[in-house]
N, C-alpha and C positions, 0 to 999 in steps of 0.2 A: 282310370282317373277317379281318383275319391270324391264324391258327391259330398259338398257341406250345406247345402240351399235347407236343407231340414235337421240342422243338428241345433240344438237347445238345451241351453242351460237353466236349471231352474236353483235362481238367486232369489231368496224368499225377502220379502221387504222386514222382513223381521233383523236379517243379516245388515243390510244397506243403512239401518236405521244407526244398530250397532256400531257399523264402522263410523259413518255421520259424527256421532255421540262421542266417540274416543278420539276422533283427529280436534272436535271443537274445544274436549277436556285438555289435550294437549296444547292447544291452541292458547288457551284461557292460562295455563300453569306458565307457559313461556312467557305470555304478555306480563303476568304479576311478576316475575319472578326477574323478568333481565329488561322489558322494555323500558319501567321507568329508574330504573338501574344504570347510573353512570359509571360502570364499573372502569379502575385504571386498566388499563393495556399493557398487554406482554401474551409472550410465546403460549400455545396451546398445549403441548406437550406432546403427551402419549398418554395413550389409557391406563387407568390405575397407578404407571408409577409418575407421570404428570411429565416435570422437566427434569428431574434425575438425572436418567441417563446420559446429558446433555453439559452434567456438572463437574467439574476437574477435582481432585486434590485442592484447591484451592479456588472455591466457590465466590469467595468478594471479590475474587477478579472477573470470574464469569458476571456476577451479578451487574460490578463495574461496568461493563460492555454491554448488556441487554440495557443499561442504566441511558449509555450511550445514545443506542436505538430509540429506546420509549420513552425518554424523559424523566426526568427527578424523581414519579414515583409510579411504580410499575406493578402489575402483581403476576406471580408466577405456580404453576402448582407443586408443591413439595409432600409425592405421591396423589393421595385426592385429596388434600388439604389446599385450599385457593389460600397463598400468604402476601400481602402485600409489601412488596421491598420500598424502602425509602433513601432514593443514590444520591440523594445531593442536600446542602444543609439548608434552603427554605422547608421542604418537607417535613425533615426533621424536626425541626427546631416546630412546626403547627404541629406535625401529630405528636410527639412525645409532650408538646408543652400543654396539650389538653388534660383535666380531671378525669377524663372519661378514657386512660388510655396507661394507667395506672396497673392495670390487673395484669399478671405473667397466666402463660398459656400451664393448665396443667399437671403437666407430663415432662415437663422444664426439668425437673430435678427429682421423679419422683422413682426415680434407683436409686437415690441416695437413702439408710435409713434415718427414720429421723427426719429428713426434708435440710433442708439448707435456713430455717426459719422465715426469717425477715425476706430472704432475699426470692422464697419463693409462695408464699403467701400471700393471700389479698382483701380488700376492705376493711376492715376495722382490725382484721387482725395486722395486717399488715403497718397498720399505722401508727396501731399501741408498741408492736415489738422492734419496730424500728426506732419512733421515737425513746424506747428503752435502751439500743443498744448505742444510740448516738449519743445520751446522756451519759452513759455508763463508761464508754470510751472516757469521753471527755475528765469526769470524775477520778476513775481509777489513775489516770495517769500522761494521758493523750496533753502537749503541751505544758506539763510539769516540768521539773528537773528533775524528778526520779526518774520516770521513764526513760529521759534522754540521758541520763549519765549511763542506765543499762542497755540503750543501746548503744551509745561509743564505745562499751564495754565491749558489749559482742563487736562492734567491727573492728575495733583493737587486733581481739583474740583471731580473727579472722586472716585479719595483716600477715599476723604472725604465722597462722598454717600456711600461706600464701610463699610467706618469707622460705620456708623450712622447703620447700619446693627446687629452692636455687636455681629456679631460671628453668628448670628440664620443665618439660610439655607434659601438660595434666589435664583433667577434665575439672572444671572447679562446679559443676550442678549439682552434687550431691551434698558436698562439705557448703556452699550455700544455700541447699535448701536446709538443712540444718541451722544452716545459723538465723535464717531468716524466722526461721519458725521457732525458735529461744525468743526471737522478738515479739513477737505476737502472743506466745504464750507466758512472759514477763503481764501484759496487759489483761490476760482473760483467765489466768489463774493464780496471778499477785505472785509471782517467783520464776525467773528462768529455771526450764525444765534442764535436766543434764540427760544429755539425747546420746543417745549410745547408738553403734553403726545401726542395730536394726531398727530401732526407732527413725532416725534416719531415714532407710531404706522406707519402713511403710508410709513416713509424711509424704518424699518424692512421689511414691505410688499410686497415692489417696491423691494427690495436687494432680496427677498425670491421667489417671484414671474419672476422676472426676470431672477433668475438663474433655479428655478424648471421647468419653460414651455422652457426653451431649454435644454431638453440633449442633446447631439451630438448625441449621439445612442437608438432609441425607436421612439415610435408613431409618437410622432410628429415633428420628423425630418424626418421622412420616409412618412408620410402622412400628411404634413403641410397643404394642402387647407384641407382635410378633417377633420383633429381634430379643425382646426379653426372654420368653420363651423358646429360642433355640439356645439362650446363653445357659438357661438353667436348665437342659438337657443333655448341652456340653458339644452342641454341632458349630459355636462361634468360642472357641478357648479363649481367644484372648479379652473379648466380652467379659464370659465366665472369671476370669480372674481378675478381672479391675474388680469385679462387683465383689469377692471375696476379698480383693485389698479394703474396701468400701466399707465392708463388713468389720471388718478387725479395727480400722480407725475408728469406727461409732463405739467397737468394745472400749478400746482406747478413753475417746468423749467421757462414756459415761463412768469408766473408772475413777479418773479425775472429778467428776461428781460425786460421785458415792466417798470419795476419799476427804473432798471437802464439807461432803454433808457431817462424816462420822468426827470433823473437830466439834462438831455438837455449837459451833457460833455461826447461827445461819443472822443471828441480829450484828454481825460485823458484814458492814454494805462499803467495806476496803478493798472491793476486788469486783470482778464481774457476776462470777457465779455467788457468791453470797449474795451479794444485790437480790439477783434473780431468784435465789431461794427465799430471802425474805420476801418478797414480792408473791411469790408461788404460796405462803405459808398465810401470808392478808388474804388472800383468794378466797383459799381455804376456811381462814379464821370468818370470817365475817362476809362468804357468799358472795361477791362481788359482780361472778358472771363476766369478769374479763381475760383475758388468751395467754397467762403465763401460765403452763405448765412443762413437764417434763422434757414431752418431745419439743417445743418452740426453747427449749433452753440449751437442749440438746444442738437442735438446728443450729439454732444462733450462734455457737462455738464454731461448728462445723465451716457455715459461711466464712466467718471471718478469721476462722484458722486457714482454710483453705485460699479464701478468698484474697488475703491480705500474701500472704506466705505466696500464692502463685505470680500476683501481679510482681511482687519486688523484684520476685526471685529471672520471671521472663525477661522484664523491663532491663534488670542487670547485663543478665547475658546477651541480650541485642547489644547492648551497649559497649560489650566489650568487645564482642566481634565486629560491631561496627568502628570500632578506634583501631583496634589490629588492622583491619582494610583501610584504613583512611588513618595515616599518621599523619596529616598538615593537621587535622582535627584536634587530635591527640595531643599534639604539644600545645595546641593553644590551650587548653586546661590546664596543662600542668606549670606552665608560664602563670597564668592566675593563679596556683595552688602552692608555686614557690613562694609568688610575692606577700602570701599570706602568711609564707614563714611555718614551723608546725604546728602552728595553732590547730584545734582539730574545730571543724564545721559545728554552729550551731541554729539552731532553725531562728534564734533572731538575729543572727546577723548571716544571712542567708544571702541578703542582699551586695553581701562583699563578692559574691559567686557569681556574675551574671554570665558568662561565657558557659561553665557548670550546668547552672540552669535551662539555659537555652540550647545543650547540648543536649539535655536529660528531655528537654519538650521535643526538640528535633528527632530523639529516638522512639518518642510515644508517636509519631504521626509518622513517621516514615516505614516502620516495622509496629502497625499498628495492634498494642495486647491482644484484644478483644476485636477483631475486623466484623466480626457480626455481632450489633447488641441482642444481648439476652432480650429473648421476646418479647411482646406485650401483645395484649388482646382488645382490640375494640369491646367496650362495655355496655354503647348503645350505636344506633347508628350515627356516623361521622360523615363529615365532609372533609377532605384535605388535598387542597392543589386543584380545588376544582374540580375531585372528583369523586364518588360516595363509596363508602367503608361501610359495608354492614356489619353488624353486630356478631361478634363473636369471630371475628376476623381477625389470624394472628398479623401482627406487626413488628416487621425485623427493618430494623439502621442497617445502613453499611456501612459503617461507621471507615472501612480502609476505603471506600467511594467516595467518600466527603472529607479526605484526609489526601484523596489522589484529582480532586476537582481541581483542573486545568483554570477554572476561571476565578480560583483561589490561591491557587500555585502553582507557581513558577516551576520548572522541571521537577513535580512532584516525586519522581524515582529517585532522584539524587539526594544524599546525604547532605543536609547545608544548614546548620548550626545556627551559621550568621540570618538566617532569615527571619530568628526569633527574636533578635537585637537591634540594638539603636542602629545610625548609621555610625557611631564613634565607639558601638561594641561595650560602652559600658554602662548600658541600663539594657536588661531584659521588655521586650514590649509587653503590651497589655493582650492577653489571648485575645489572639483572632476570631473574626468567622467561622466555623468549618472546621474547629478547631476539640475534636469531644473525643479524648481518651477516655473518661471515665463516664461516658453518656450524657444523658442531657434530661431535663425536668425533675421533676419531683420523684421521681425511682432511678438517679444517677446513683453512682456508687456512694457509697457514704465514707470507702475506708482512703479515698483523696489526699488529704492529709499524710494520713501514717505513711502511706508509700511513696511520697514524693517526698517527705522527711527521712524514711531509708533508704531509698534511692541516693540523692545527695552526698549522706552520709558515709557510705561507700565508697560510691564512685571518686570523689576527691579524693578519701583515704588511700585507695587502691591505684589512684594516677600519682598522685604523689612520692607513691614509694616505688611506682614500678613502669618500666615499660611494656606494655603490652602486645605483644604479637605472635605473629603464626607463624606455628613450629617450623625448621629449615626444610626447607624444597614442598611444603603445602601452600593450598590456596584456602582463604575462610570461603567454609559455605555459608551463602546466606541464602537459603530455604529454611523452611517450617515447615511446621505439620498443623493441621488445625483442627481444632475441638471446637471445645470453649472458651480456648486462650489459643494465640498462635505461636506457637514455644519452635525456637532455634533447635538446629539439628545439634544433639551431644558432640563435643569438639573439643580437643585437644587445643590451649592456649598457651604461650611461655609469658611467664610473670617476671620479666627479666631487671633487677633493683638497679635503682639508679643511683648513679654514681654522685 
């Protein structure tokens, strides 16, 4: 048997002192750091990639259900990024309606070249480029009759490809991202462009690609240097080639500049880009020290080309497969659209549409665009719901959370038009609570307007002249796929004219 009565360690007080010293520094870093820390509550994750793993193809519904669990506003880790979510609309409506909640995170947009301007910018720049392109809209033609008579133009022309179909089953995403984007470029370069299939082809790509390589939630917003860098090694292809679509659209942008600089009338502010050249050229003249240049003029196109162009163009297409599924829906518009005779839609008498309307609001909340708001960053420390937001904290809406609140709506899953109407169906109500396709506070969308004026505009057009449904012996999918928009799966529809 082993004798231990004389075995000895020699642990020098020098060691014992050492370890003392590091469990009290440990000690001292947790007490600063999280005890007077009210942080929200949610899942712990997993090391390094946080709650990832744990997230579906369609992350607003996970978040939805943790939403469930933890209450209206929760935080989760996306990778080692701590982000706090906000599931239900008191949260929202305190954190987004604070000054201090204003700045976007980043790395939001920064594979686009160029940036996105306005929409991804922050502080003073943010506030001069925005306030420039909400004027600028409004000026060039937003609200006019010029602008509106080019677009009943284009959805005329549209009708009519539509017509020449004869009822056989098509995919109409291409031929209207096309048209949608003659609309927006009528406004931001004073003339509908004449878009030929490949132009065409790269707007769809630039609108796809640009929303698919940003989710808010997933790889490569949690590991944006690293997923970049295997795209441009060529180990993620389809990565790789959004960002080469990416590419060629900014070629595109700045051609359209360059082409408008060289009419040598940068003092005609009849358009968007002249504006901004003149604006760029005061800078210049007379040292000013304020944020128009190249690239913010650049951006600023990009945003609201893409930005405008994606939402019409998604918004549509739920819409239509949502009337192909649900034809009780479906006639009741077009019951409104006969009795209006063919008069074609105009945004002031918008109000003769209310059935229209409240179908186009019932499709933004039920197949919500945008299910995760583009991010924001705490700018100092916050409070919200009671609970503390440190600085520097990203902050994402669930915006399809506060659009599926049970304690706002009635069988949220279900398609139901009439919930946006009077109870006599002929006044559209006043938006609700809980109610934010286009965001909410002072960094909501600003292109509100334009797309709910194309929206409209269509949609009548398009009920009016046709019925809509799924091809013989199909079912409509109604899944997505989600980016930065949640866009319907490409589908074959029959545009079948009525009689």
């Amino acid at each position: 048997m082993v004798d231990f009565s004389n075995f000895h360690v020699d642990f020098p007080t020098s060691y014992f002192l050492a370890v003392c010293a590091t469990v009290l520094v440990l000690y001292w870093t947790f007490v600063k750091l999280f005890k007077n820390k009210n942080l929200p509550p949610g899942p712990i994750g997993v090391p390094i990639l946080g709650h990832l793993p744990f997230l579906s193809s369609e992350p607003h519904r996970d978040l939805h259900k943790l939403g469930q669990k933890y209450g209206g506003i929760f935080g989760i880790y996306n990778g080692r990024t701590h982000v706090v979510i906000l599931g239900d609309y008191p949260s929202l409506k305190e954190a987004l309606g604070k000054s201090t909640t204003t700045d976007r995170p980043e790395t939001t947009f920064d594979f686009i070249p160029d940036g996105v301007g306005f929409s991804s910018v922050n502080g003073e720049e943010w506030v001069e480029q925005r306030r420039y392109c909400m004027r600028a809209m409004r000026n060039v033609g937003l609200g006019r009759d010029t602008w509106e008579d080019i677009l009943q133009a284009e959805v005329s022309d549209f009708v009519e490809l539509i017509s020449r179909q004869n009822g056989r089953p098509f995919d109409p995403t291409l031929p209207l991202t096309a048209s949608v984007s003659r609309n927006i470029s009528a406004l931001l370069f004073g003339r509908r462009l004449s878009i030929n299939d490949e132009q065409a082809d790269l707007f769809a790509a630039a609108i796809y690609s640009s929303s698919q390589f940003a989710p808010l939630i997933g790889a490569r917003s949690a590991f944006p240097s690293l997923m970049d860098a295997l795209a441009r090694i060529g180990l993620l292809e389809k990565k790789a080639a959004s960002l080469d679509k990416l590419v060629e659209f900014n070629r595109f942008v700045r051609d359209q500049v360059e082409e408008r600089r060289r009419q040598n009338t940068e003092d005609d502010k009849d358009d968007f880009i002249g504006g901004y050249l003149q604006k760029i050229k005061e800078n210049r003249g007379f040292n000013l020290g304020n944020t128009f240049n190249e690239t913010n003029l650049h951006g600023n196109i990009q945003a609201l080309f893409i930005g405008a162009s994606d939402t019409t163009r998604t918004s549509l297409s739920w819409l239509m497969l949502a009337l192909a599924a649900h034809q009780g829906a479906q006639r009741k518009v077009q019951k409104e659209a006969d009795r209006e005779g063919g008069t074609a839609v105009t945004w002031a008498g918008r109000g003769r549409y209310p059935v229209a309307v409240a179908t186009i609001m019932e499709g933004q909340r039920w197949r919500t665009v945008a299910p995760l708001n583009t991010g924001r960053v705490a700018m100092e420390d916050i409070r919200v719901g009671g609970y503390d937001i440190p600085k520097g904290t990203t902050i994402i809406a669930n915006n399809w959370g506060v659009h599926n609140d049970t304690n706002y709506w009635t069988d949220p899953e279900e398609f139901r038009p009439e919930r946006f109407l009077s109870a006599d169906g002929t006044q559209v109500n006043l938006k609700p609570e809980s109610y934010v396709p286009f965001s909410y506070g002072k960094r909501n969308c600003p292109g509100e307007t334009v797309a709910i004026m194309e929206i409209l505009f269509y949609f009548v057009a398009i009920l009016r002249k046709f019925n809509v449904l799924p091809p013989e012996g199909r079912e409509i999918n109604l899944q997505g796929t989600l980016g930065l928009t949640y866009q319907p799966i490409p589908q074959e529809l029959c545009f079948v004219p009525r009689i």
